[in-house]
C-alpha positions as CSV (number, residue, x, y, z in Angstrom):
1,X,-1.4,-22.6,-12.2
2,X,0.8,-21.1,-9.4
3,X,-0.7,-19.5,-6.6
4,X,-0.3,-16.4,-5.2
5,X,3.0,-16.1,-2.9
6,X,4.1,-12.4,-1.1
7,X,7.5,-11.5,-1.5
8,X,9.5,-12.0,1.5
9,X,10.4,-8.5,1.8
10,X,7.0,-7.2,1.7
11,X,5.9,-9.8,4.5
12,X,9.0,-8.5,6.5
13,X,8.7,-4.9,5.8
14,X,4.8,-4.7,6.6
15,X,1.5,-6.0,7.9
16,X,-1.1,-7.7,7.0
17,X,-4.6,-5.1,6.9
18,X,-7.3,-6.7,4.5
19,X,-8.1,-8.5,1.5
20,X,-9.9,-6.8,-1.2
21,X,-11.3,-8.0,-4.3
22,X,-7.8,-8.4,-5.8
23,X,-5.4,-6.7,-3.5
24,X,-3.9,-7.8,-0.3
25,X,-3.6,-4.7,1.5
26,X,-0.4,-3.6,3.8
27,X,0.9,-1.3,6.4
28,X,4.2,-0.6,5.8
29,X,6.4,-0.5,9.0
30,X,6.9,3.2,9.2
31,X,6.3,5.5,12.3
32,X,6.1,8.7,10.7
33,X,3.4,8.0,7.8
34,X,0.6,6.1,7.0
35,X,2.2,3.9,4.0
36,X,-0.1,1.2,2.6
37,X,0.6,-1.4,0.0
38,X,-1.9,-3.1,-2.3
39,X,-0.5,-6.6,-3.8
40,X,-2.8,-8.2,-6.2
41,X,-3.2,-11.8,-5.4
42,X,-1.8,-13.1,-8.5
43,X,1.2,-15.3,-8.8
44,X,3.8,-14.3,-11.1
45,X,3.0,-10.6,-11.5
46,X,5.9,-7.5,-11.8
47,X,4.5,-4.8,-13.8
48,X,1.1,-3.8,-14.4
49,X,0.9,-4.7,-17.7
50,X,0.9,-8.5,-16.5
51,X,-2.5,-7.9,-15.7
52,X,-5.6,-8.5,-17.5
53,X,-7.8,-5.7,-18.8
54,X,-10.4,-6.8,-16.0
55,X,-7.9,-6.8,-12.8
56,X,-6.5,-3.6,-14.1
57,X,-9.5,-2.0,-13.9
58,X,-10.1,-3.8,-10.6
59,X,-6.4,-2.8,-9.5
60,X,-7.3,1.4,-10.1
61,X,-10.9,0.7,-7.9
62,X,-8.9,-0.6,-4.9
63,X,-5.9,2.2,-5.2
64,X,-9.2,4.8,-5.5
65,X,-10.8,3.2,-2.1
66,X,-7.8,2.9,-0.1
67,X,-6.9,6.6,-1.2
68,X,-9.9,8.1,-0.6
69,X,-10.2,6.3,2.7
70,X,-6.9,7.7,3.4
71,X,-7.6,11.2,2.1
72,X,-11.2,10.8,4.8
73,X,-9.3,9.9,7.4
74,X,-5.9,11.5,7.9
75,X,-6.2,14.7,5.9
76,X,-2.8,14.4,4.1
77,X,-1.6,16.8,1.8
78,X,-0.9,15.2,-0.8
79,X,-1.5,11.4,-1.5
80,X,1.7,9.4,-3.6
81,X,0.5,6.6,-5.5
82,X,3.6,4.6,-6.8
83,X,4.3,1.2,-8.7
84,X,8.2,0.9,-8.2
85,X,9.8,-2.6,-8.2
86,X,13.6,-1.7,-8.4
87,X,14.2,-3.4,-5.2
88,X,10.9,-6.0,-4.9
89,X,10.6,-7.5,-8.3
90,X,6.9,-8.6,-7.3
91,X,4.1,-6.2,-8.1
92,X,2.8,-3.5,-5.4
93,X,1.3,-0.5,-5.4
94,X,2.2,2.2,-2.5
95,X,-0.2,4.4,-1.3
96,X,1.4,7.1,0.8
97,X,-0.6,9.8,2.9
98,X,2.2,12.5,2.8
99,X,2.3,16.0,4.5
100,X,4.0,19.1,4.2
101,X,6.3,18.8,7.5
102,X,6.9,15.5,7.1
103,X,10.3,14.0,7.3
104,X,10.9,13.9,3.4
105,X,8.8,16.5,2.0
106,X,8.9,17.2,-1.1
107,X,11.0,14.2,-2.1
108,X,10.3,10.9,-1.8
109,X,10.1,8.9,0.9
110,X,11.9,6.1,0.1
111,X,15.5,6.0,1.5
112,X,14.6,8.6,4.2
113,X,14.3,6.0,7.6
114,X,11.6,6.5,9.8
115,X,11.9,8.8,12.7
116,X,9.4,7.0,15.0
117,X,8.7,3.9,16.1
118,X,5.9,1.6,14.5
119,X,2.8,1.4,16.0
120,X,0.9,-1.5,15.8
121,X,-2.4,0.5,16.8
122,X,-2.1,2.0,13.3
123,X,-2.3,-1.4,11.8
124,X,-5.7,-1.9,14.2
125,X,-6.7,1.4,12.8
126,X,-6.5,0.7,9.6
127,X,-8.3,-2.8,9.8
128,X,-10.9,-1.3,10.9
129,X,-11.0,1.9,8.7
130,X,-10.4,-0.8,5.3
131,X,-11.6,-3.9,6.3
132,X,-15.4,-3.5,4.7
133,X,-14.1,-3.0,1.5
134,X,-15.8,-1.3,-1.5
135,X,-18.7,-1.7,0.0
């Protein structure tokens, strides 16, 4: 069986937060928003129907925690939950913590650059903040 490999994009274009059950959660290299990614750990997966029953279910209790955590912590208006894969054939899920003035509101965020610089103290944060799991 193949293991488990992340997509060189998503290794380039984030950094590395926690492992949950299932999920190898991201920060996305953004300045402006907090922007996590959950990857399941499974090799060979690009939509979420390649999942089994079991680590779909598993796959909604992780994008529930790391939203809720998100929604506790930075009090974002809205939260976008999104399963793409136009440009990254390998499965993700973004988790977005989005606000009213921020720099794509109400559209997407994707193809809108961020305005600020990343900071790695937001990948600390968030380590910290998502690191213990469902616990």
């Amino acid at each position: 069986m193949a293991e488990f490999t992340l997509h060189p994009r998503l290794e380039d274009s984030s950094v590395f937060v926690c492992d949950l059950d299932l999920c190898q959660v991201r920060l996305n290299f953004d300045g402006d928003l907090d922007w996590l990614l959950l990857i399941p750990r499974r090799a060979g997966l690009e939509e979420l129907i390649d999942l089994d029953d079991k680590d779909q279910a598993q796959l909604v209790k992780e994008v529930n925690f790391v939203s809720r955590v998100l929604k506790d912590e930075v009090r974002p208006d809205k939260i976008n939950v999104a399963s793409l894969g136009n440009q990254v054939p390998q499965l993700h899920i973004h988790v977005i913590a989005r606000y009213k003035n921020d720099r794509a509101w109400p559209g997407a965020t994707f193809g809108h650059p961020p305005i600020n610089e990343f900071d790695e103290q937001r990948a600390e944060f968030w380590k910290q903040k998502l690191g213990l799991g469902l616990n």
